[in-house]
TORKOL-4160 file (C-alpha; in steps of 0.2 Angstrom, whole numbers, padded with zeros to 4 digits, m for minus):
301
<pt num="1" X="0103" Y="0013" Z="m0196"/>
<pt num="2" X="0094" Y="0015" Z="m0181"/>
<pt num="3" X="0096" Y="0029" Z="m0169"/>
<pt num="4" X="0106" Y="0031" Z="m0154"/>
<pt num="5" X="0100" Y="0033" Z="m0136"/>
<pt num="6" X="0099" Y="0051" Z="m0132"/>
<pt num="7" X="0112" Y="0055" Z="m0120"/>
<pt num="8" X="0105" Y="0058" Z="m0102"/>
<pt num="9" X="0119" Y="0070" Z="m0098"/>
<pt num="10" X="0116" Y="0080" Z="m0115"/>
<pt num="11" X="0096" Y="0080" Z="m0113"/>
<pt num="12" X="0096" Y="0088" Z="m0095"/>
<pt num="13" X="0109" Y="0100" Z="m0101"/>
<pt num="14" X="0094" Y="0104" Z="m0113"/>
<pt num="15" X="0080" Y="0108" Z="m0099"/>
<pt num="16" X="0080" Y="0125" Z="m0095"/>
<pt num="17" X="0088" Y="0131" Z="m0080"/>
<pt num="18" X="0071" Y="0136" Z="m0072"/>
<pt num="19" X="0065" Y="0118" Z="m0074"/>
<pt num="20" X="0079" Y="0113" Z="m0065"/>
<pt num="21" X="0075" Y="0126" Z="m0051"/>
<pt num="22" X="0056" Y="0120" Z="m0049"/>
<pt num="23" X="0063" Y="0101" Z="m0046"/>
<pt num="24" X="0074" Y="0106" Z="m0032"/>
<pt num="25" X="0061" Y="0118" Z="m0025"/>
<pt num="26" X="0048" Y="0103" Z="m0024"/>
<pt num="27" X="0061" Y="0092" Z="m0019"/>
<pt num="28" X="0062" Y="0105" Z="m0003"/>
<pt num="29" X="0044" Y="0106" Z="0001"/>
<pt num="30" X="0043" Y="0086" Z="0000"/>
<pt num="31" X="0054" Y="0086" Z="0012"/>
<pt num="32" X="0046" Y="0099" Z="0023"/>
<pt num="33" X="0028" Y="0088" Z="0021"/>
<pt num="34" X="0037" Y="0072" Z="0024"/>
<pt num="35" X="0046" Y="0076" Z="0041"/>
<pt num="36" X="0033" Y="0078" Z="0054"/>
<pt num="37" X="0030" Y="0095" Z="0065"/>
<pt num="38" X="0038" Y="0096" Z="0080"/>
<pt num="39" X="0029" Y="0094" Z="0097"/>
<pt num="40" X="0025" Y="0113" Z="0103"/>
<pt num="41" X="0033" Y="0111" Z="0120"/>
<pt num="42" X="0018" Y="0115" Z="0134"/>
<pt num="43" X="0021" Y="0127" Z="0150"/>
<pt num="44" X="0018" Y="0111" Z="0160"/>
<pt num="45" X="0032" Y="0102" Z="0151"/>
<pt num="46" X="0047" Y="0115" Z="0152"/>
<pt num="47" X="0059" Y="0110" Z="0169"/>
<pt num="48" X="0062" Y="0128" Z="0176"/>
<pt num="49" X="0052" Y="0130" Z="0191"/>
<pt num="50" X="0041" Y="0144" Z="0196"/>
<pt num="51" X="0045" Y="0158" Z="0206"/>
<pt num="52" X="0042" Y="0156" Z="0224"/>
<pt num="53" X="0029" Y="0171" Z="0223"/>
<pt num="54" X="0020" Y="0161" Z="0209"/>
<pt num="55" X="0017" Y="0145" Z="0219"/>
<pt num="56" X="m0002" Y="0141" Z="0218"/>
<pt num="57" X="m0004" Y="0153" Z="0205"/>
<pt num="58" X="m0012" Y="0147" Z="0187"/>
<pt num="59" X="m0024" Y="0145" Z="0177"/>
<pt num="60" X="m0033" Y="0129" Z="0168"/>
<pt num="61" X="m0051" Y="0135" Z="0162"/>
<pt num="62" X="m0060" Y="0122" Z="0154"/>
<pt num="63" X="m0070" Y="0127" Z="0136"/>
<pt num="64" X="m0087" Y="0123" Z="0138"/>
<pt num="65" X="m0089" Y="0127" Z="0156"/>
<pt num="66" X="m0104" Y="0134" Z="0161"/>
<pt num="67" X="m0102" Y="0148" Z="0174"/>
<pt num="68" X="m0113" Y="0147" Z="0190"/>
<pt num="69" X="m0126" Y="0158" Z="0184"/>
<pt num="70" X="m0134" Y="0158" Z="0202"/>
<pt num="71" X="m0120" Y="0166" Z="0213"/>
<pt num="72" X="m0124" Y="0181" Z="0222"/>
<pt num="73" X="m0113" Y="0199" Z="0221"/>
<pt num="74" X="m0116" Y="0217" Z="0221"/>
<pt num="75" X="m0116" Y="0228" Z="0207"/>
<pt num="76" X="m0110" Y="0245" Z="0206"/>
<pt num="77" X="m0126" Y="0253" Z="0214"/>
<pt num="78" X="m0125" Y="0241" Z="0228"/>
<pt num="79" X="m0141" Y="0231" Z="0222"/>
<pt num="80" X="m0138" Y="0213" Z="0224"/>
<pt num="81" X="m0137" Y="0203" Z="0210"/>
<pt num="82" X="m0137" Y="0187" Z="0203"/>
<pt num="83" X="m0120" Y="0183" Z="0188"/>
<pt num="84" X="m0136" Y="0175" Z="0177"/>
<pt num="85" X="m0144" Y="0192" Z="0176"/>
<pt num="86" X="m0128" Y="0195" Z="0165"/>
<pt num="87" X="m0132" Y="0181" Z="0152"/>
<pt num="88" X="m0150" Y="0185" Z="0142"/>
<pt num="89" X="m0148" Y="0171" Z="0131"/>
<pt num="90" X="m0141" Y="0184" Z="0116"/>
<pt num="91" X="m0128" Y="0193" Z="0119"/>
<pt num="92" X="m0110" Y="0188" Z="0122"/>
<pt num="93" X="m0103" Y="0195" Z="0138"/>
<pt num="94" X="m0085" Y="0197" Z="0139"/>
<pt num="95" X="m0080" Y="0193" Z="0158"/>
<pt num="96" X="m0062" Y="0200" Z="0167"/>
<pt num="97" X="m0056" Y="0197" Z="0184"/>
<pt num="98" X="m0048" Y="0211" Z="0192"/>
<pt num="99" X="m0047" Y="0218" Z="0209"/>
<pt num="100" X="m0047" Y="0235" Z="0211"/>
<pt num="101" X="m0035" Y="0242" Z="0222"/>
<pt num="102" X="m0020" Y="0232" Z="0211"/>
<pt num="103" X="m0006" Y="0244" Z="0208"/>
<pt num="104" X="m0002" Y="0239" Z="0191"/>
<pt num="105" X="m0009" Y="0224" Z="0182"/>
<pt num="106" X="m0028" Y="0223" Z="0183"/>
<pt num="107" X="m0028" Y="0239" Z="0176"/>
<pt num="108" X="m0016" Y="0236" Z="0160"/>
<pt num="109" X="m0028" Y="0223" Z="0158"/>
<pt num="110" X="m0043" Y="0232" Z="0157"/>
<pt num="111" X="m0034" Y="0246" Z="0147"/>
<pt num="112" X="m0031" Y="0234" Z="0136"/>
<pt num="113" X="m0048" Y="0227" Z="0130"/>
<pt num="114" X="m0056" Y="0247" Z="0133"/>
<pt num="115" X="m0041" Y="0249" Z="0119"/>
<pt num="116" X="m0047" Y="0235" Z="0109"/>
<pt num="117" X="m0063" Y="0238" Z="0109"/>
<pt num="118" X="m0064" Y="0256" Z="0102"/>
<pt num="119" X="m0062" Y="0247" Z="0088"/>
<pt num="120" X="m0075" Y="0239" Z="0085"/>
<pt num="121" X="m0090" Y="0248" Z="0079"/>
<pt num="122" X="m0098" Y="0235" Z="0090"/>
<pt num="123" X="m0105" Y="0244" Z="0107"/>
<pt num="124" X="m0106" Y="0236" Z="0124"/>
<pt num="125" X="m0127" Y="0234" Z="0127"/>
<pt num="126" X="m0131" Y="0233" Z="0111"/>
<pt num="127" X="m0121" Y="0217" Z="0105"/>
<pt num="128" X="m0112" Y="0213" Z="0119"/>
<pt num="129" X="m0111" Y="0215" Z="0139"/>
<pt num="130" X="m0095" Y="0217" Z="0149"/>
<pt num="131" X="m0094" Y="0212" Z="0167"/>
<pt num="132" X="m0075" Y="0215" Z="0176"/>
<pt num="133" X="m0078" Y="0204" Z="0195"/>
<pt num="134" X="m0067" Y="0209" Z="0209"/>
<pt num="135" X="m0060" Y="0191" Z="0216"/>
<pt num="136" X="m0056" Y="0202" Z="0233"/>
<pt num="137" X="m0069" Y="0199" Z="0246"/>
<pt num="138" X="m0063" Y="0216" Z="0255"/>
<pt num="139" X="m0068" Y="0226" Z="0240"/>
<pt num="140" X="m0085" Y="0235" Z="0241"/>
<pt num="141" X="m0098" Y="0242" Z="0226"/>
<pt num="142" X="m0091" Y="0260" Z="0229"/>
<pt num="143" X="m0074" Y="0255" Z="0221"/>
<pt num="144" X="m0084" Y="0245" Z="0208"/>
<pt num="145" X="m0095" Y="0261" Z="0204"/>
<pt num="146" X="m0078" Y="0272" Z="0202"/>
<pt num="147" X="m0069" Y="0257" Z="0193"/>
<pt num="148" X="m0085" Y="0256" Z="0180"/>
<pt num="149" X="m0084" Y="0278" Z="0178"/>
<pt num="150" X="m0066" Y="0278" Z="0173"/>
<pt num="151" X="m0069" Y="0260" Z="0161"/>
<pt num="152" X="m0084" Y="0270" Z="0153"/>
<pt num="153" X="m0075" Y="0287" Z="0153"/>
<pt num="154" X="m0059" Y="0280" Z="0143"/>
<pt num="155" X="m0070" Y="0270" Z="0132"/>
<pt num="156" X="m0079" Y="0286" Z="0125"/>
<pt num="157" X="m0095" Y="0281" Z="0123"/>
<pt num="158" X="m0107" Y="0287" Z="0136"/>
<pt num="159" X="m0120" Y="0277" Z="0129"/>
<pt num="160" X="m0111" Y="0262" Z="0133"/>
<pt num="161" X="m0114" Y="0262" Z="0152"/>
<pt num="162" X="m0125" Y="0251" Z="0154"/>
<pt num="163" X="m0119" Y="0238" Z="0145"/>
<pt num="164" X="m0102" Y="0239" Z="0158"/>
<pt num="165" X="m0104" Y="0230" Z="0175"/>
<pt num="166" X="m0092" Y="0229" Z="0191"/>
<pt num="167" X="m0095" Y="0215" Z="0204"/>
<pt num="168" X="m0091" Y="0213" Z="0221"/>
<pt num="169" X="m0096" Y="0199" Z="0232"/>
<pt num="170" X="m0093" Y="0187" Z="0246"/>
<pt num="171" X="m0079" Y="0174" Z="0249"/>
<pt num="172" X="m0090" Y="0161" Z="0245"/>
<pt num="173" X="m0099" Y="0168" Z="0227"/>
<pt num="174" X="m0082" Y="0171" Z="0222"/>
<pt num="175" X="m0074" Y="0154" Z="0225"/>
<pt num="176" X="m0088" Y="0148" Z="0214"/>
<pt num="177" X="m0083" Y="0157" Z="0201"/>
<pt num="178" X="m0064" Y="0159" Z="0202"/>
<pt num="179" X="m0065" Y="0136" Z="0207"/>
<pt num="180" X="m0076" Y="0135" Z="0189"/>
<pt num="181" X="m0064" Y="0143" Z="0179"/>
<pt num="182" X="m0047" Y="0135" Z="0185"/>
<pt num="183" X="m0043" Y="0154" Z="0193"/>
<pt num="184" X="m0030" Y="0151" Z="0204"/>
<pt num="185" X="m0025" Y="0168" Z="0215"/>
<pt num="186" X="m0014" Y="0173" Z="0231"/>
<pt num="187" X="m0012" Y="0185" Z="0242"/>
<pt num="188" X="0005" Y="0188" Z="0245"/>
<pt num="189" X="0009" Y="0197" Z="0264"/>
<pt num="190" X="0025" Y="0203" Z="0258"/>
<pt num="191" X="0020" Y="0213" Z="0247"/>
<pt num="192" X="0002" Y="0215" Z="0252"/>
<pt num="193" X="m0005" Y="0212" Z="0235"/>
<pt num="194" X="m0013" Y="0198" Z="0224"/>
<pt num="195" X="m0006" Y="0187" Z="0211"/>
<pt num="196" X="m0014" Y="0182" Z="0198"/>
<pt num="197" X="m0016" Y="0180" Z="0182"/>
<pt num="198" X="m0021" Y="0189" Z="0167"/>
<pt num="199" X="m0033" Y="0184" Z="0155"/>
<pt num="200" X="m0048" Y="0189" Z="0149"/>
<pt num="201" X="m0064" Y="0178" Z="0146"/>
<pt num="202" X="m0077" Y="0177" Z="0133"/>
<pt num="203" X="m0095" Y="0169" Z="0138"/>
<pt num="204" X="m0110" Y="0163" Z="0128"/>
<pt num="205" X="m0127" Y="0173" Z="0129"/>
<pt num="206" X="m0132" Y="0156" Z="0141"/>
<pt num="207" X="m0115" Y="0157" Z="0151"/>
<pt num="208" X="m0105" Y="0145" Z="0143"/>
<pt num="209" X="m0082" Y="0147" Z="0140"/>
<pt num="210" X="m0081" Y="0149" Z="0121"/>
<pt num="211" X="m0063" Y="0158" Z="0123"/>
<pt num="212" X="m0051" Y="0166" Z="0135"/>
<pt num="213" X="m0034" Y="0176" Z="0130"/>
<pt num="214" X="m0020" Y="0181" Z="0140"/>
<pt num="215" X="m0008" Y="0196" Z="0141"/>
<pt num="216" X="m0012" Y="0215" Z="0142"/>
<pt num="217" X="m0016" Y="0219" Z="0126"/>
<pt num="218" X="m0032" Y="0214" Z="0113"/>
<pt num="219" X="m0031" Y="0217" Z="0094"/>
<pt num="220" X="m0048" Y="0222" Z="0088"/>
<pt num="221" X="m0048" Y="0209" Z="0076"/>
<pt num="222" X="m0044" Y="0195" Z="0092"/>
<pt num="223" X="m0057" Y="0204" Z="0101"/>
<pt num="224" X="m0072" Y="0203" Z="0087"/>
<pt num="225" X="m0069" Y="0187" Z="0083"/>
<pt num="226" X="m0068" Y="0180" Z="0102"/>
<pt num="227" X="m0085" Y="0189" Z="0101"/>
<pt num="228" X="m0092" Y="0182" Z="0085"/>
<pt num="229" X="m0088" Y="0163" Z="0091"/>
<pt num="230" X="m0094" Y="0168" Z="0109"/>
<pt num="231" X="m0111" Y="0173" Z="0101"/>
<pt num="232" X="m0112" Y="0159" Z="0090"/>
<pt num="233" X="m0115" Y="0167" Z="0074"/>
<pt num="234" X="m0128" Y="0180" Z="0080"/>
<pt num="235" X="m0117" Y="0195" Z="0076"/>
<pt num="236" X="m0104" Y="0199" Z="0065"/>
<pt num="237" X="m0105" Y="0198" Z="0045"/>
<pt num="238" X="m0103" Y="0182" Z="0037"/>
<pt num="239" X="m0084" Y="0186" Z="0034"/>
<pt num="240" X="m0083" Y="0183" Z="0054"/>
<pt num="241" X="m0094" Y="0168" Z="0052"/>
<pt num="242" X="m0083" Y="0160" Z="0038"/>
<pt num="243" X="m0068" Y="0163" Z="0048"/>
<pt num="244" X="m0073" Y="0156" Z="0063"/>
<pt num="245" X="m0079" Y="0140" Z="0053"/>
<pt num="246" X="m0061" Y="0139" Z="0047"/>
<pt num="247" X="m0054" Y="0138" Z="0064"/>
<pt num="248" X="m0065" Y="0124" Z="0070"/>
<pt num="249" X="m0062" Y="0115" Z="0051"/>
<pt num="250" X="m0043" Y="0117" Z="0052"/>
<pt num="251" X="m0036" Y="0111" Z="0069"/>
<pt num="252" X="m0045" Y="0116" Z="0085"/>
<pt num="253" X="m0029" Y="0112" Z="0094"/>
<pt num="254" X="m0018" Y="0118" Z="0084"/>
<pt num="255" X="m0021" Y="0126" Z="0069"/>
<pt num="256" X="m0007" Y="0135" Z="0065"/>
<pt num="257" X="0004" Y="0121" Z="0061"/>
<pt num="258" X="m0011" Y="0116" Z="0049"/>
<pt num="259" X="m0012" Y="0130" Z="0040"/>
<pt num="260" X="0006" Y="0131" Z="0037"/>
<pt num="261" X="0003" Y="0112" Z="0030"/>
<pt num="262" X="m0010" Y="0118" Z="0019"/>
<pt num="263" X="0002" Y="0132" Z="0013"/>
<pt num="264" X="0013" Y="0118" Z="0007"/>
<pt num="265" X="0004" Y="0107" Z="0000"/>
<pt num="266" X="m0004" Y="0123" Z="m0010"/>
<pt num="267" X="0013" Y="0125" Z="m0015"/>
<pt num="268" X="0018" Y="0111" Z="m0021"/>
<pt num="269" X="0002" Y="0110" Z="m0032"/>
<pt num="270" X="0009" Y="0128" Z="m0039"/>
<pt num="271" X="0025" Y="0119" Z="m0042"/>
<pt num="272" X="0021" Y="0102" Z="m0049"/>
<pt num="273" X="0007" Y="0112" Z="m0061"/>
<pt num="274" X="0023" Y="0123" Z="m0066"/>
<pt num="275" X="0034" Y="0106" Z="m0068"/>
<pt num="276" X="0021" Y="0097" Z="m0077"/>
<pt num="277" X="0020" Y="0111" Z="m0092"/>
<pt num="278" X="0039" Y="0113" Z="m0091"/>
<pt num="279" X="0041" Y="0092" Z="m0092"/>
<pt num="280" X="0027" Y="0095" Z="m0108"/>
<pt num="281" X="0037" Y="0106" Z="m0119"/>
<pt num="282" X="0052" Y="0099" Z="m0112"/>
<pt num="283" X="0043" Y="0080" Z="m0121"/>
<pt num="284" X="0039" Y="0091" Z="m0135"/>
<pt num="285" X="0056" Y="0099" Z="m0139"/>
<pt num="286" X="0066" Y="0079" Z="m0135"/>
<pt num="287" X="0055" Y="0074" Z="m0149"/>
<pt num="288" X="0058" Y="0087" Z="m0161"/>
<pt num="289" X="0076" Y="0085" Z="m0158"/>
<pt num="290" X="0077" Y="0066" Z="m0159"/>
<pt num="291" X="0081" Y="0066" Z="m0178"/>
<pt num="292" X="0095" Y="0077" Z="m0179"/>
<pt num="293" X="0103" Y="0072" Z="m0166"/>
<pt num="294" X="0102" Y="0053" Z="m0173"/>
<pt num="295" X="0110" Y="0062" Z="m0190"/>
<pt num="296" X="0126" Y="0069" Z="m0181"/>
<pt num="297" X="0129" Y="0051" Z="m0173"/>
<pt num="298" X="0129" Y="0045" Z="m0190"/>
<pt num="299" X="0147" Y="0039" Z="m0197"/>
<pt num="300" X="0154" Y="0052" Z="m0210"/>
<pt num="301" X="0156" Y="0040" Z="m0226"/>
């Protein structure tokens, strides 16, 4: 007599709980790959409108740009200088615009990557420059020289100095800087102070925008590799290299939202490698079971 169908009710009952578990959980993550991530909303996009204050004041830098390496300024010793006298073709130059006499931000700003940047067992002059450029026309280079002795003095590393620079220049050299990189400032007559904003730029060895980051405080770790993709693989290990491949490889856009789609697809591999032994011994055990349960169906005689 031939045997019964094996009853689909009865076999599920047999796989394990867990195997159970593992096909809703890559149920879930199909269903997380199959709906597609929602649009990040972008400043320009959200309705509430600036403050009055804040009218004209932004920023849209462009990667790639190449920064007008022959305006004029004044360094700290009030010798006149050239920005591309800043650029040697090897080192990466970390670049902030500040003005000096502002009571609060400019210097939370600078705070901030002096704070970052102790560590790093990287040293301004030796693998990298950085060059802070007063956008105030009023300013004059014995501001910048007191501005660079306080930087280089909270820094710790007196043999740092001359790899710090303060600028001060004309209306004109600083329009064709602030103009090139989408630096859009104010003075405000009520309160008799600038507003801006805060970032801070990273340059190639030849002057090119690789990166710029906002806000008042840099991570070492944002700091060293805004540098290593700034120098364009001439400092840092390979770890910082192979790191800053993986950015470009992932999503230059957005690749946070890859990364998370490259955790789950990870994880359904994990899960279908788990399903496929469970669904194996699962086979395995049906199989072994088959007779004996063809015997029970059996009519007593």
């Amino acid at each position: 007599m031939p045997a019964p169908a094996i009853d689909g009710e009865r076999m599920s009952k047999m796989m394990p709980r867990d195997g159970r578990r593992l096909i809703v959980a890559a149920l879930a993550v199909l269903v997380l790959l199959a709906v597609p991530a929602s649009p990040e909303v972008r400043a320009e996009d959200r309705v509430e409108p600036k403050p009055e204050i804040m009218e004209g004041v932004g920023l849209a830098p462009v990667l790639g740009v190449q920064l007008p390496l022959e305006a004029e300024f004044r360094d700290e010793r009030d010798r006149k200088v050239k920005l591309g006298d800043y650029f040697d073709g090897e080192k990466p130059v970390v670049f902030v615009l500040i003005y000096m006499r502002c009571p609060m931000l400019c210097g939370l700003v600078l705070n901030g990557v002096v704070e970052g940047m102790k560590g790093l067992k990287w040293t301004p002059g030796e693998e990298f420059r950085v060059v802070a450029m007063s956008f105030d026309p009023l300013e004059r280079p014995v501001l910048a020289r007191k501005k660079k002795q306080s930087l280089v003095a909270e820094y710790g590393r007196p043999e740092s100095a001359n790899g710090w620079t303060v600028l001060t220049g004309k209306p004109k050299a600083i329009e064709a800087v602030t103009s090139r990189l989408g630096y859009h400032f104010k003075w405000v007559e009520e309160t008799k102070e600038y507003a801006h904003p805060l970032v801070v730029f990273f340059f190639s060895p030849d002057g090119k925008l690789t990166h710029y980051s906002g806000g008042i405080q840099y991570e070492p770790a944002e700091l060293r590799r805004a540098l290593t993709e700034a120098a364009d693989g001439q400092i840092g290990d390979w770890g910082d290299r192979f790191l800053q491949w993986c950015g470009h490889v992932l999503d230059a856009e957005n690749p946070g939202s890859m990364v998370m789609r490259i955790g789950a697809i990870l994880t359904l591999l994990i899960i279908g490698i788990f399903l496929l032994i469970m669904w194996t011994r699962h086979r395995r055990a049906a199989a072994a079971a088959a007779p004996s349960i063809a015997n029970d169906a059996q009519p007593l005689t």
